[in-house]
C-alpha positions as CSV (number, residue, x, y, z in Angstrom):
1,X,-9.0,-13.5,-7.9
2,X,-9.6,-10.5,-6.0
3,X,-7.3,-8.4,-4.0
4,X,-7.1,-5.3,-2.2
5,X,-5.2,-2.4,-3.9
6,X,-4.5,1.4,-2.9
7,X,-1.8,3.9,-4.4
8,X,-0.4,5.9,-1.8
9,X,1.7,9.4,-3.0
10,X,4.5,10.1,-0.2
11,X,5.8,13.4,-1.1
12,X,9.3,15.1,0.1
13,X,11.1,11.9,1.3
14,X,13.6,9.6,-0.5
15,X,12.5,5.7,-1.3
16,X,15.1,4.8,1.5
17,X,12.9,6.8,3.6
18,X,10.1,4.9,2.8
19,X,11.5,1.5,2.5
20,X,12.7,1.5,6.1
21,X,8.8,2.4,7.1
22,X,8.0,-0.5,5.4
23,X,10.2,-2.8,6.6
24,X,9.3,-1.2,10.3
25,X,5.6,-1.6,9.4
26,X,6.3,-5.1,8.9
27,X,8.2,-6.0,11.7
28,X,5.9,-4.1,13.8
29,X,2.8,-6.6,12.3
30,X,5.0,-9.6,12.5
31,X,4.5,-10.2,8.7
32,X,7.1,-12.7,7.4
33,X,9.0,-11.3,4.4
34,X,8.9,-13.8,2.0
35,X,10.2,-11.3,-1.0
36,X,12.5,-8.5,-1.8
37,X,13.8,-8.7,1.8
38,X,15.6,-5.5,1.6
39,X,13.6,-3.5,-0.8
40,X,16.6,-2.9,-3.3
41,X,14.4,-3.3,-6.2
42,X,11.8,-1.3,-4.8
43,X,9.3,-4.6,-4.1
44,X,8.0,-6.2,-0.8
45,X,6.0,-9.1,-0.4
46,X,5.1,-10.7,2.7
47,X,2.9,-12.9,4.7
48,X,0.9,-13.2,7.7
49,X,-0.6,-16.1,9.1
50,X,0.6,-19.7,8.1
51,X,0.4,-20.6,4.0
52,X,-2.0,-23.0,2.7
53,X,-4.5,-22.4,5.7
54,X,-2.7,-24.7,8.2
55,X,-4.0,-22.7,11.3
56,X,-7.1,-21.2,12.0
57,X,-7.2,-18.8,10.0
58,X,-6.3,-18.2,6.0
59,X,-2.9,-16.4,5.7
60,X,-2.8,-12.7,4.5
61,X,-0.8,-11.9,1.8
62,X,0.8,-8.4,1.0
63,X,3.1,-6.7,-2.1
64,X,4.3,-3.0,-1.5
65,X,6.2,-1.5,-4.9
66,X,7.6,1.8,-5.0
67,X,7.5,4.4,-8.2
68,X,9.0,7.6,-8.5
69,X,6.1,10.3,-10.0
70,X,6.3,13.7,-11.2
71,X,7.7,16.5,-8.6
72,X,9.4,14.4,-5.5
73,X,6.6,12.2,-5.8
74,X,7.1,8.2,-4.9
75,X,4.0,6.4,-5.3
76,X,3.4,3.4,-3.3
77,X,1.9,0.7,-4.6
78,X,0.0,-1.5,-2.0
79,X,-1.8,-5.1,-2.7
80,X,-3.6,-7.3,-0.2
81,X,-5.7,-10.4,0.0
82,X,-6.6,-13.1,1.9
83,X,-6.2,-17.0,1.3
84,X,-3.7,-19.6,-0.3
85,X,-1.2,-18.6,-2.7
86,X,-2.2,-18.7,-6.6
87,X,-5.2,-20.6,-5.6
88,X,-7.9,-18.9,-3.7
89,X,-7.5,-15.0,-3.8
90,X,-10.0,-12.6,-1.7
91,X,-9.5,-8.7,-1.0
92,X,-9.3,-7.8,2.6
93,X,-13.1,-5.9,3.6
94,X,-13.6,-4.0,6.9
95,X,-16.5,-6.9,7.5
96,X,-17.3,-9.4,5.2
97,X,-16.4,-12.9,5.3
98,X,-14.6,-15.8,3.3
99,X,-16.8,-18.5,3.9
100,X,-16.2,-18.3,7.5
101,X,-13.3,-16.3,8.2
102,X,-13.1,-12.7,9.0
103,X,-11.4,-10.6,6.4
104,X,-11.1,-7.5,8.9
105,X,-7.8,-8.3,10.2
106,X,-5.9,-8.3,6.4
107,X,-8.0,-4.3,5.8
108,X,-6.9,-3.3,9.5
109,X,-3.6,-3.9,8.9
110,X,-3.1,-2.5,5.5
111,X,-4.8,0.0,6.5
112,X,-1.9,1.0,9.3
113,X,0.4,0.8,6.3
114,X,-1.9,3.6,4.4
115,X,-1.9,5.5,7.6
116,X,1.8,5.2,8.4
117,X,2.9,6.3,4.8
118,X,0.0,9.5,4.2
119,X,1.5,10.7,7.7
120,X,4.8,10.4,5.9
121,X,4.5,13.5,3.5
122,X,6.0,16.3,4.2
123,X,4.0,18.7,2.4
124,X,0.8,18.8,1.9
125,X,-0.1,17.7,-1.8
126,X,-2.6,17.2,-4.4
127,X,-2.6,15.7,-8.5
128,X,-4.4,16.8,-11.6
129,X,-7.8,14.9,-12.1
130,X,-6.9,15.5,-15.9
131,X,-3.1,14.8,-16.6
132,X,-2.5,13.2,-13.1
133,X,0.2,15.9,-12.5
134,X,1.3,16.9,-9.0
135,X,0.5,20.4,-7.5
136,X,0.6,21.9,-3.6
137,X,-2.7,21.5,-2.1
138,X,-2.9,25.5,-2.5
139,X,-2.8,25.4,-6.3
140,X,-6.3,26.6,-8.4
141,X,-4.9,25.3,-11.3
142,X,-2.8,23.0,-12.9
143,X,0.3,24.1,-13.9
144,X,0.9,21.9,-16.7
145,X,-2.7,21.8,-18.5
146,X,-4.5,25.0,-16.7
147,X,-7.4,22.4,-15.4
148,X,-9.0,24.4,-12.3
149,X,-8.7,21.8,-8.8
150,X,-12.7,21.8,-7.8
């Protein structure tokens, strides 16, 4: 089982913000919501593509969860793969194949998501390699453990 999973910090907007460019992203791909259709509990799960492979091509699966982090932080959570549910599970790739279906489309449109929610920042912002704390991109140093940003 094998999926496709990115972290995404937004920083300076509220998790109503970024639900609603979620649910947009979504509607914009014509993924079917299949859970958490209005993001109360912070958790989205959709589909694209028929289930069980009864078209051409082997659905694409995706969960979105939100978390708040440290300084205005919410980290976005983002999981994708390719193939029947529970059964056969394979991460989206830019251009390999499962058996003989193209996994580009699932990366390319994950990918948007990625794309839509960095561009959603309003400052620009950077964390701690040692303590995973959150500092502007200007920072040398942490401010909570004094590790210099190379």
């Amino acid at each position: 089982m094998a999926r496709t999973i990115q972290d995404v910090n937004v920083i300076g907007r509220t998790e109503q913000e970024i639900k609603s460019e979620i649910v947009a992203w979504m509607q914009h791909e014509g993924i079917e919501m299949i859970e958490g259709r209005d993001g109360r509990d912070g958790f989205f799960k959709g589909r694209l593509g028929l289930p069980a492979g009864l078209g051409l091509t082997a659905a694409k699966f995706f969960e979105i969860s939100l978390r708040s982090s440290s300084a205005g932080c919410i980290t976005v959570h983002t999981e994708g793969w390719i193939g029947n549910t529970g059964l056969v599970e394979q991460s989206f790739s830019k251009g390999a194949l499962m058996g003989a279906i193209p996994r580009r489309k699932g990366w390319e449109v994950i990918e948007r998501l990625w794309i839509r929610l960095q561009g959603m920042s309003k400052t620009a912002f950077r964390f701690c390699p040692k303590c995973g704390r959150g500092a502007t991109e200007e920072a040398k140093f942490c401010t909570h453990c004094g590790s210099p940003f190379n």
